[in-house]
C-alpha positions in Angstrom: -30.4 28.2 5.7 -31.7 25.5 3.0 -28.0 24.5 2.5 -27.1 24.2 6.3 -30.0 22.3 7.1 -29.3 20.1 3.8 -25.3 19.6 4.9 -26.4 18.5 8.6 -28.9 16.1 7.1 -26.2 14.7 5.1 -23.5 14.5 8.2 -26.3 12.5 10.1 -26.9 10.5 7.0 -23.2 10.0 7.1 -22.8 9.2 10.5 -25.1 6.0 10.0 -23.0 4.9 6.8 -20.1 4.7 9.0 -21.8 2.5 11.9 -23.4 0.3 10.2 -19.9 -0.4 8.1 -18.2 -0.7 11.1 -20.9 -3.0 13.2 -21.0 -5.0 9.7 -16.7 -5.3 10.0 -17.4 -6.4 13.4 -19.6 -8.9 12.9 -17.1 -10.0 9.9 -14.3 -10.3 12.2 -16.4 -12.5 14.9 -17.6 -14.7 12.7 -21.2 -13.8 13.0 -22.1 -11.8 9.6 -24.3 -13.1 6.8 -23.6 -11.1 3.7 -26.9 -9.8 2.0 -28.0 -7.4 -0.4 -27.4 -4.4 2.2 -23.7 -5.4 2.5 -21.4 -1.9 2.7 -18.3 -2.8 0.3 -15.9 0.0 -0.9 -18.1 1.1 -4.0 -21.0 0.8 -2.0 -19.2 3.7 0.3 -18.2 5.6 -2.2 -21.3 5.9 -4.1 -23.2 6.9 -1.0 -20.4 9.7 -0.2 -20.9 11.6 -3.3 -24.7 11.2 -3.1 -24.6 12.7 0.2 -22.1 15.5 -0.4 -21.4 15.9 -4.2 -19.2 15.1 -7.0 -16.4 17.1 -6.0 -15.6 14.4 -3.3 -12.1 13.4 -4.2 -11.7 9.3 -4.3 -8.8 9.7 -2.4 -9.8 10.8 0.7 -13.0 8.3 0.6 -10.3 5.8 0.0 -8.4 6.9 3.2 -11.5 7.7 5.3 -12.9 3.7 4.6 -9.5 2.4 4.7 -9.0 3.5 8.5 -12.4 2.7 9.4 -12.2 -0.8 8.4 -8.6 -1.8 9.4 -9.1 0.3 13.0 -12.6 -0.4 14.2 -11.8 1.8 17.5 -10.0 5.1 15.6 -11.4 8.4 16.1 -12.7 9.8 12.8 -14.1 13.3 11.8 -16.3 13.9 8.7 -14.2 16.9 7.6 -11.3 13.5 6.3 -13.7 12.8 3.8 -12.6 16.4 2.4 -9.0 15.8 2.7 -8.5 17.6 6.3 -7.6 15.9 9.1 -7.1 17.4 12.9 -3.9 18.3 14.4 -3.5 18.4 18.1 -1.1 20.9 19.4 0.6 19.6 22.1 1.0 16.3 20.0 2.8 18.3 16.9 5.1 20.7 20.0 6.1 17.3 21.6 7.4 15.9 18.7 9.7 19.1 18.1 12.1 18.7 20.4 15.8 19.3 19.5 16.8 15.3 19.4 14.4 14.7 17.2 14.4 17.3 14.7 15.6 15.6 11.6 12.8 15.2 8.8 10.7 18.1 10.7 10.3 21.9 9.7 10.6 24.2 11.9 8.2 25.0 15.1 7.6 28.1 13.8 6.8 26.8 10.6 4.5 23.8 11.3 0.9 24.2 10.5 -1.2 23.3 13.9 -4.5 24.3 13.3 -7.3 22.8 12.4 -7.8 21.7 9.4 -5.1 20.5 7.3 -4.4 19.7 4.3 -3.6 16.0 4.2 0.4 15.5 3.7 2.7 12.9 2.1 3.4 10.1 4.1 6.3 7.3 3.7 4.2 3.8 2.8 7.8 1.5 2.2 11.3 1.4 3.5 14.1 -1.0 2.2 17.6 -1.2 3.3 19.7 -2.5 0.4 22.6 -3.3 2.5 25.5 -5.3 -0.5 24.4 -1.9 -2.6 24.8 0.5 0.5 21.8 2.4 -0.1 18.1 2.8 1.2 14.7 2.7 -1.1 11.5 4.9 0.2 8.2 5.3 -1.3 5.8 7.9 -0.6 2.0 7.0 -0.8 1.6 9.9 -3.3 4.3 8.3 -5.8 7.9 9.4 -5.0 10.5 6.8 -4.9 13.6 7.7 -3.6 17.0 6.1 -3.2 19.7 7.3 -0.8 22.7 6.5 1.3 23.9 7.8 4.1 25.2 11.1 3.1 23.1 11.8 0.1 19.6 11.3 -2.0 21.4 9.2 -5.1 18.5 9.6 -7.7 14.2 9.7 -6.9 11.3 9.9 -9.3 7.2 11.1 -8.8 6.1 8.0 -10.6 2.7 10.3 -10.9 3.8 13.4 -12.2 6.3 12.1 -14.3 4.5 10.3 -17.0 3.4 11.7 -20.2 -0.2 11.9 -20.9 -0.8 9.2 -22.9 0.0 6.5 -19.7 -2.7 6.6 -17.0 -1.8 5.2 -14.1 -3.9 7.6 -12.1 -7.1 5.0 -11.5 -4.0 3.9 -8.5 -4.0 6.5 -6.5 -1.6 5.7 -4.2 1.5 3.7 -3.7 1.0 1.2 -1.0 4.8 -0.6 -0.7 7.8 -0.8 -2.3 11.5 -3.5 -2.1 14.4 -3.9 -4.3 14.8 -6.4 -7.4 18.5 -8.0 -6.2 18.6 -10.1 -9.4 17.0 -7.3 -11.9 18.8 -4.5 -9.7 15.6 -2.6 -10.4 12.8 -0.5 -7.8 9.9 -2.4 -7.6 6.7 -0.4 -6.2 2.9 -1.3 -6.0 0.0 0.7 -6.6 -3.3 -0.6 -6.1 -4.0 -1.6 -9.3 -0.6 -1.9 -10.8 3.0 -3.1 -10.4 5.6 -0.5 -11.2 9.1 -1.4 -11.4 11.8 1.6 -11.8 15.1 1.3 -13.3 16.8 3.7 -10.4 20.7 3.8 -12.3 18.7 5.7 -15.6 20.0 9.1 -15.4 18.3 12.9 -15.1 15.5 13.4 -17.3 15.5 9.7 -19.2 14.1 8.2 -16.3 13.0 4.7 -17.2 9.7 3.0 -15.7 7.7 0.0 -16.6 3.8 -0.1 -15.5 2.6 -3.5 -15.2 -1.6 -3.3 -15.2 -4.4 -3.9 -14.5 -4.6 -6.0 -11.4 -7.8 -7.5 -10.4 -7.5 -6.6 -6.5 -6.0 -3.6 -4.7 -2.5 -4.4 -3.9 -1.8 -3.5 -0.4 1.5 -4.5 0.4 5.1 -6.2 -1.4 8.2 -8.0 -1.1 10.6 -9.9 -2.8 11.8 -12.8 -2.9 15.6 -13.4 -2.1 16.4 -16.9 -2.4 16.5 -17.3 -6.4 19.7 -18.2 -7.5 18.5 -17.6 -10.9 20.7 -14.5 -12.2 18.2 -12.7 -14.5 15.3 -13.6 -12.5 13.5 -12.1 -9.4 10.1 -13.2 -7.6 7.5 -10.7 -6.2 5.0 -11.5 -3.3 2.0 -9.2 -3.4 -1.0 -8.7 -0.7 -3.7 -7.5 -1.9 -7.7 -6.4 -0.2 -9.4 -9.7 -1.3 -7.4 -11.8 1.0 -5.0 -13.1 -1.4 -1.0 -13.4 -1.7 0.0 -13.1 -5.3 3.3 -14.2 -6.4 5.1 -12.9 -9.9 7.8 -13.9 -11.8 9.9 -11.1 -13.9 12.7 -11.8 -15.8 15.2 -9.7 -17.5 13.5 -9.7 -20.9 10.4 -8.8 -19.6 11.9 -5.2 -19.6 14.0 -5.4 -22.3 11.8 -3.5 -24.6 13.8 -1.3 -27.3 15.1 2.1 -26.4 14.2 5.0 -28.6 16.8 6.6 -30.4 15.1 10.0 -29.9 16.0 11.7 -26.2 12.4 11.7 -24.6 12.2 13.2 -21.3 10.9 10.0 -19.4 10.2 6.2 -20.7 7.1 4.8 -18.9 6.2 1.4 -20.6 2.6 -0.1 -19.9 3.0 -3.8 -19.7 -0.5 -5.7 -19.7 -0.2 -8.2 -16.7 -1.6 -10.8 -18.6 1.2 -11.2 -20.5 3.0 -12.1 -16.8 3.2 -15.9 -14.8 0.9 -14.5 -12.2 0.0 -17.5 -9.5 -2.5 -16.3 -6.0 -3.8 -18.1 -3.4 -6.5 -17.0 -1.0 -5.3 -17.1 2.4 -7.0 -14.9 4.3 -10.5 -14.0 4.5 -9.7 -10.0 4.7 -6.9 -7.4 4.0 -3.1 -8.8 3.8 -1.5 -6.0 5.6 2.1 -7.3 5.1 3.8 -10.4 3.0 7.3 -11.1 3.9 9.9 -14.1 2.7 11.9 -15.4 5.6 14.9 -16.6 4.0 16.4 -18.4 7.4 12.9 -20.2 7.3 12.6 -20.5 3.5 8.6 -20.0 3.1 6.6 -16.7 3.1 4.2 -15.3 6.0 1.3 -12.7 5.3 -0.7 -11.2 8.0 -4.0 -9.7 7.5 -6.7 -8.2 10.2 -8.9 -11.5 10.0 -8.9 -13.2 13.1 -9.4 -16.3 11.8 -6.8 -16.5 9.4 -4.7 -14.2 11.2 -1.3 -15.1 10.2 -0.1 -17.5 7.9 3.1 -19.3 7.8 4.2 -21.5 4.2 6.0 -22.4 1.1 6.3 -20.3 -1.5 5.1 -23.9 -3.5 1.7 -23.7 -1.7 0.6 -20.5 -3.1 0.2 -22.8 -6.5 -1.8 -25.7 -4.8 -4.4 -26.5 -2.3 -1.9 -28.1 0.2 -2.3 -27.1 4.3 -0.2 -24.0 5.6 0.3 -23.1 9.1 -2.3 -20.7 10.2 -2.2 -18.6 13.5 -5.3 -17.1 14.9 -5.8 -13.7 16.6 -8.5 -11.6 17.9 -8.6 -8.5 15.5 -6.0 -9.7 13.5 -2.3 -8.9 13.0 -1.2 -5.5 11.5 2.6 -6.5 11.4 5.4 -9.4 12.3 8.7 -9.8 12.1 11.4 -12.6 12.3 14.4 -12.6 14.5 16.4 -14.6 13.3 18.9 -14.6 16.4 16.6 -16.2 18.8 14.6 -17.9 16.1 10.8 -16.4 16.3 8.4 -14.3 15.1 7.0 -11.5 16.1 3.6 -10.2 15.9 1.5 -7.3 16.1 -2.2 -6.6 16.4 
């Protein structure tokens, strides 16, 4: 009875955590809020969470649980996420299960629909490569694939795969992931480090190169296609303190010597200070998605500040002080796009 009354206690306790964060992200997002000594960051959260429910909290889900809270100020949440279960509605999973729309989906009679559930995989990055005829996929619990139409070509778990002595598990999750045209190499972001995957290494000798620490969480990636430089490729980052990051990699930045002894994998920890790393604060919250627009040659990022809701600029700007184009929205933009047929951009909130 001590422990139920103890673990309803802690739900209400709870319950007031996550309003106050989300009237303090509202006030953020108006304009209105003063920061103070009270202010509810992420460690502020997470400390709280395990106070209130134990150590055996997994970061993870806190991570997901805060993430959603603070990019969707109206979602519906339940406590049990915070325990890595989630709800499923019924008729939501049966009306997805039709016969049209059955590729990538198990089964009806397979499919879990209960309550309860254990939280899946999900795809965080897709990238057509169209000169190489192929497709790159992350998954936000580390697998990068690459596949063409018929076939999965090669894939890797870029957390299961490297050998105890490289830690890149203070990352939990991969957030993006685009193709190095110059380098001809998978480049995917945690959110703490830069991972860039030699996809052609074959079976077992599978060849990665872990670029760490960063000093923000690295939310989203792209790259850059206009260099004309052959052994050179640049890599726009958005990361959770409002800033677009832009790094330069070259082909000798990888071209560390191979081992003449057959190991099973060859992960490489690169420290990132060792890297031309240039960043710019653009926005005053979360950069949700960083793009180049080659027809338009400059960058846009979006983030969910509606002040500096969507930014428009030269690649150039991100290593000076000079103006940008800035686009407000109310709530902020999730995602854009450019078409470049009728010449605008499109924007989500």
């Amino acid at each position: 009875a001590l422990a139920v009354a103890h673990f309803k206690n802690a739900l209400k306790q709870f319950q007031k955590l996550v309003e106050k964060k989300v009237t303090q992200k509202t006030e953020e997002r108006l304009g209105l809020y003063v920061k103070d000594d009270d202010e509810i960051d992420y460690d502020k959260f997470y400390e709280t969470v395990q106070a209130l429910f134990g150590p055996e909290i997994k970061e993870c889900n806190v991570k997901a649980f805060f993430r959603k809270i603070s990019s969707n100020l109206d979602a519906k949440t339940e406590w049990c996420e915070i325990f890595g279960h989630f709800i499923v509605e019924n008729d939501a999973i049966s009306s997805q299960l039709i016969e049209e729309n059955t590729v990538f989906l198990v089964s009806q009679k397979q499919q879990i629909t209960h309550a309860g559930v254990k939280r899946r995989d999900v795809i965080k990055g897709i990238v057509k490569v169209p000169h190489l005829d192929f497709t790159v996929t992350s998954s936000q619990k580390g697998v990068l694939t690459v596949f063409n139409n018929q076939v999965i070509l090669t894939h890797i778990n870029i957390f299961i795969n490297p050998p105890d002595y490289i830690c890149i598990y203070d990352t939990a999750w991969v957030t993006g992931c685009d193709f190095l045209t110059q380098l001809k190499r998978v480049v995917a972001v945690t959110e703490r480090t830069i991972i860039v995957w030699d996809y052609k290494s074959k079976g077992n000798q599978s060849n990665c190169f872990v670029i760490k620490p960063m000093e923000n969480g690295l939310l989203c990636v792209c790259t850059v296609t206009a260099s004309d430089h052959l052994a050179k490729d640049n890599i726009l980052m958005g990361d959770d303190g409002g800033y677009v990051n832009l790094l330069t990699v070259t082909s000798d930045d990888f071209g560390l010597k191979q081992s003449k002894a057959k190991k099973k994998s060859q992960f490489h920890v690169l420290d990132s200070k060792n890297f031309k790393i240039v960043k710019r604060k653009l926005h005053d919250d979360w950069v949700m998605k960083v793009k180049y627009i080659s027809d338009l040659n400059c960058f846009g990022s979006c983030s969910i500040d509606s002040i500096h809701s969507f930014v428009l600029g030269d690649i150039k700007r991100l290593e000076d002080s000079m103006p940008v184009k800035e686009f407000s929205v109310p709530k902020g933009v999730n995602a854009f796009t450019f078409c470049g047929k009728s010449n605008v951009i499109v924007t989500g909130g």
